[in-house]
C-alpha positions as CSV (number, residue, x, y, z in Angstrom):
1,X,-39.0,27.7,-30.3
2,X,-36.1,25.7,-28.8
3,X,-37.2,26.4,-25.5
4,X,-40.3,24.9,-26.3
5,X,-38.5,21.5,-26.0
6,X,-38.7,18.9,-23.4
7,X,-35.5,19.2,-21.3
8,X,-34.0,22.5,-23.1
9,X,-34.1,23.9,-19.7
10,X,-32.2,21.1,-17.9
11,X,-29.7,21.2,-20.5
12,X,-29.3,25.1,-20.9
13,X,-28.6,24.9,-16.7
14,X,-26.0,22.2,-17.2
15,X,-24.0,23.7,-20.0
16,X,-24.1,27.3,-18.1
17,X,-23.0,25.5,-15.5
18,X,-19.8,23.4,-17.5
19,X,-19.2,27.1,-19.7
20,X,-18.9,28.7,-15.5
21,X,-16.0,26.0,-14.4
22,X,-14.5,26.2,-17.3
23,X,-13.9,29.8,-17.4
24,X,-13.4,29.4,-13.5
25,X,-10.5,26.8,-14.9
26,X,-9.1,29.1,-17.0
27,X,-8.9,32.0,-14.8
28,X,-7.1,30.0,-12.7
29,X,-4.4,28.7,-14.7
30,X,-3.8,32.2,-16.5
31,X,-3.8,34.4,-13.3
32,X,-0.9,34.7,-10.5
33,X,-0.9,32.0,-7.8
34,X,-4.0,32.5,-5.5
35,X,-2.5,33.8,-1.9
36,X,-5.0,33.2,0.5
37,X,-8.5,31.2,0.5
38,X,-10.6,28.7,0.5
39,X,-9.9,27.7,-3.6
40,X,-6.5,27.9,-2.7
41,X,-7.2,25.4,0.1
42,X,-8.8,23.5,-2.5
43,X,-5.5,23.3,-4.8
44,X,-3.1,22.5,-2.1
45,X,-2.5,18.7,-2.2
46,X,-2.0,18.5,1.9
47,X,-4.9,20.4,3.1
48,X,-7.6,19.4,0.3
49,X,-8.1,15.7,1.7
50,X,-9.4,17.6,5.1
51,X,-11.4,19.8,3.5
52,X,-13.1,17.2,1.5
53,X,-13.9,15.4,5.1
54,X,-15.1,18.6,6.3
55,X,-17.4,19.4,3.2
56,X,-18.4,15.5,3.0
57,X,-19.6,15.5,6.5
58,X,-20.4,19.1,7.7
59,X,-22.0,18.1,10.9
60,X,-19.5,15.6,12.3
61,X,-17.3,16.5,15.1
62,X,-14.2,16.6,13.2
63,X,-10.9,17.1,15.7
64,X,-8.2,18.8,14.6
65,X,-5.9,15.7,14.9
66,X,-8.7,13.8,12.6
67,X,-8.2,16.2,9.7
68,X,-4.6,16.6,10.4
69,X,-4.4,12.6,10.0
70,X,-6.0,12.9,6.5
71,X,-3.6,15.4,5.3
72,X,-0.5,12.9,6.9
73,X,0.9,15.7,9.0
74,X,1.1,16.4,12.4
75,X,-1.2,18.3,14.2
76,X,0.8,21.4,14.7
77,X,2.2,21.4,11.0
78,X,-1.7,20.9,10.0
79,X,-3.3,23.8,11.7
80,X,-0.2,26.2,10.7
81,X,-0.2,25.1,6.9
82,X,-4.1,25.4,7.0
83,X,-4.3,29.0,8.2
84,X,-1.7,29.8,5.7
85,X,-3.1,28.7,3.2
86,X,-7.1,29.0,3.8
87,X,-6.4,32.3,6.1
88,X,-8.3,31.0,8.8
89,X,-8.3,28.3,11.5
90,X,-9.4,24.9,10.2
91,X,-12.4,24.4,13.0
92,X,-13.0,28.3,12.2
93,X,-13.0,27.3,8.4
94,X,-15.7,24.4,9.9
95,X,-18.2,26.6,11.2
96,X,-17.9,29.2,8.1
97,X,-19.3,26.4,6.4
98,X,-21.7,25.8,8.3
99,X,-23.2,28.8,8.6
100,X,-22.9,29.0,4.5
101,X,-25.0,25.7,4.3
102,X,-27.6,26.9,6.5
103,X,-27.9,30.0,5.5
104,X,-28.9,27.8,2.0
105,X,-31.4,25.9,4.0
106,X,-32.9,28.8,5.6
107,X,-33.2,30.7,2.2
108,X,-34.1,27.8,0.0
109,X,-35.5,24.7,2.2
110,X,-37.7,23.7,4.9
111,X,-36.2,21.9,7.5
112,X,-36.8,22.9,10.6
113,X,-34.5,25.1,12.8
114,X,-33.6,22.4,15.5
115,X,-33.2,19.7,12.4
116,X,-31.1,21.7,11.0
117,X,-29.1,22.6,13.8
118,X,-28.2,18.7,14.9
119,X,-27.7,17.9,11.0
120,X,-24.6,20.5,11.5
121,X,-23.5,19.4,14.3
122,X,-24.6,21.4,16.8
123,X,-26.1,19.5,20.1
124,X,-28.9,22.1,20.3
125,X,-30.9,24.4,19.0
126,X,-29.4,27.1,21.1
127,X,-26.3,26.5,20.1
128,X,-26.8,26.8,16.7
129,X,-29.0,30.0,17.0
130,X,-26.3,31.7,18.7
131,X,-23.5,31.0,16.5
132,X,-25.5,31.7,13.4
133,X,-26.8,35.1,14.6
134,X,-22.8,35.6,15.3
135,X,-22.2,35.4,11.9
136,X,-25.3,37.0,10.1
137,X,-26.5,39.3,13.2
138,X,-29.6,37.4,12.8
139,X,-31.3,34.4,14.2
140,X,-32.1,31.6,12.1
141,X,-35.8,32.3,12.0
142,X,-35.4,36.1,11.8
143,X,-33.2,35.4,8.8
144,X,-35.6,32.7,7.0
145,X,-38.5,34.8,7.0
146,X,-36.7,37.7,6.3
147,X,-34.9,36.5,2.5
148,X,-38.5,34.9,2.1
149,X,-39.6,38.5,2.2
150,X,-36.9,39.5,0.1
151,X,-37.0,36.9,-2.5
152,X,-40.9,37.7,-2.9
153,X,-43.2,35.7,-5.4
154,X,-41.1,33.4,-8.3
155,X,-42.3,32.8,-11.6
156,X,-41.3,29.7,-12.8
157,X,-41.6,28.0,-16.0
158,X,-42.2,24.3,-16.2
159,X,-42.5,22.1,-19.7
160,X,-44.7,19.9,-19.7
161,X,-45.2,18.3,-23.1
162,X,-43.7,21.0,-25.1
163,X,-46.1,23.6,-23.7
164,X,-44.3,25.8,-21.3
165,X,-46.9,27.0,-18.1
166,X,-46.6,29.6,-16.1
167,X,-47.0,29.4,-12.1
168,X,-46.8,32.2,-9.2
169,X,-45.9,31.1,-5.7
170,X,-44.1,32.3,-2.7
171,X,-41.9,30.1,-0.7
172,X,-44.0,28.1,1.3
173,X,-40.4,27.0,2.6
174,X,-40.3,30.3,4.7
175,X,-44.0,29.9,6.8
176,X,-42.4,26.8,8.4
């Protein structure tokens, strides 16, 4: 079988991944202007190079006349253009995405809470607990444990030599 094959799973990821952005692509350029949003954001020439910062460098404490300086407008023309086009604030837009990334962490990694709160920028671990269970209604350790729960044991198949293996494991990611 192909999928007998050293690296046929690697390359059956990558090209589901290329075949997603290019239908992604093509949706795009067939389909009415977007209105609102963060792809939107993405597509406008002015308010992408502040997004990029944002994305590049999640827990930095970005100012709005930073971001507006990367996007060569003034600060009031930035945040109005901004909330136009991505539908929220951009320091609102900043958090969004850090709760998104932690949530990732929480559900797929193993730093710990307070690491992962000063990686986003947050001074404490407080802080960060109490504007993540603003967002999900849960705290950060409630929340880990809880989609460990959910995501329950993973079978995964590894190739080693052209002999695929089985394994069992729950996320050991979750207990810390």
């Amino acid at each position: 079988m192909a999928a007998k094959r050293p690296g046929a799973l690697l390359a059956s990821t990558q090209l589901a991944q290329l075949m997603f952005v290019q239908v992604l692509r093509a949706h795009i350029m067939s389909s009415a202007p977007l209105t609102v949003g963060w792809l939107r954001a993405f597509g406008d020439d002015r308010i992408a190079p502040a997004l990029r910062l944002m994305h590049g460098d999640p827990g930095r404490s970005w100012q709005l006349g930073e971001l507006a300086k990367a996007a060569g407008m003034s600060r009031t023309s930035f945040a109005l253009r901004f909330k136009t086009v991505a539908g929220v604030a951009p320091l609102t837009y900043l958090i969004g995405w850090r709760m998104r990334l932690a949530e990732r962490e929480l559900r797929e990694g193993s730093m710990p809470v307070s690491a992962l709160a000063l990686s986003l920028g947050y001074t404490s671990e407080s802080a960060f607990s109490n504007a993540f269970k603003r967002m999900t209604g849960m705290a950060p350790r409630r929340y880990r444990v809880a989609m460990a729960r959910e995501a329950g044991p993973i079978e995964e198949v590894v190739d080693v030599e052209g002999q695929a293996m089985t394994t069992h494991y729950r996320l050991l990611k979750a207990a810390s």
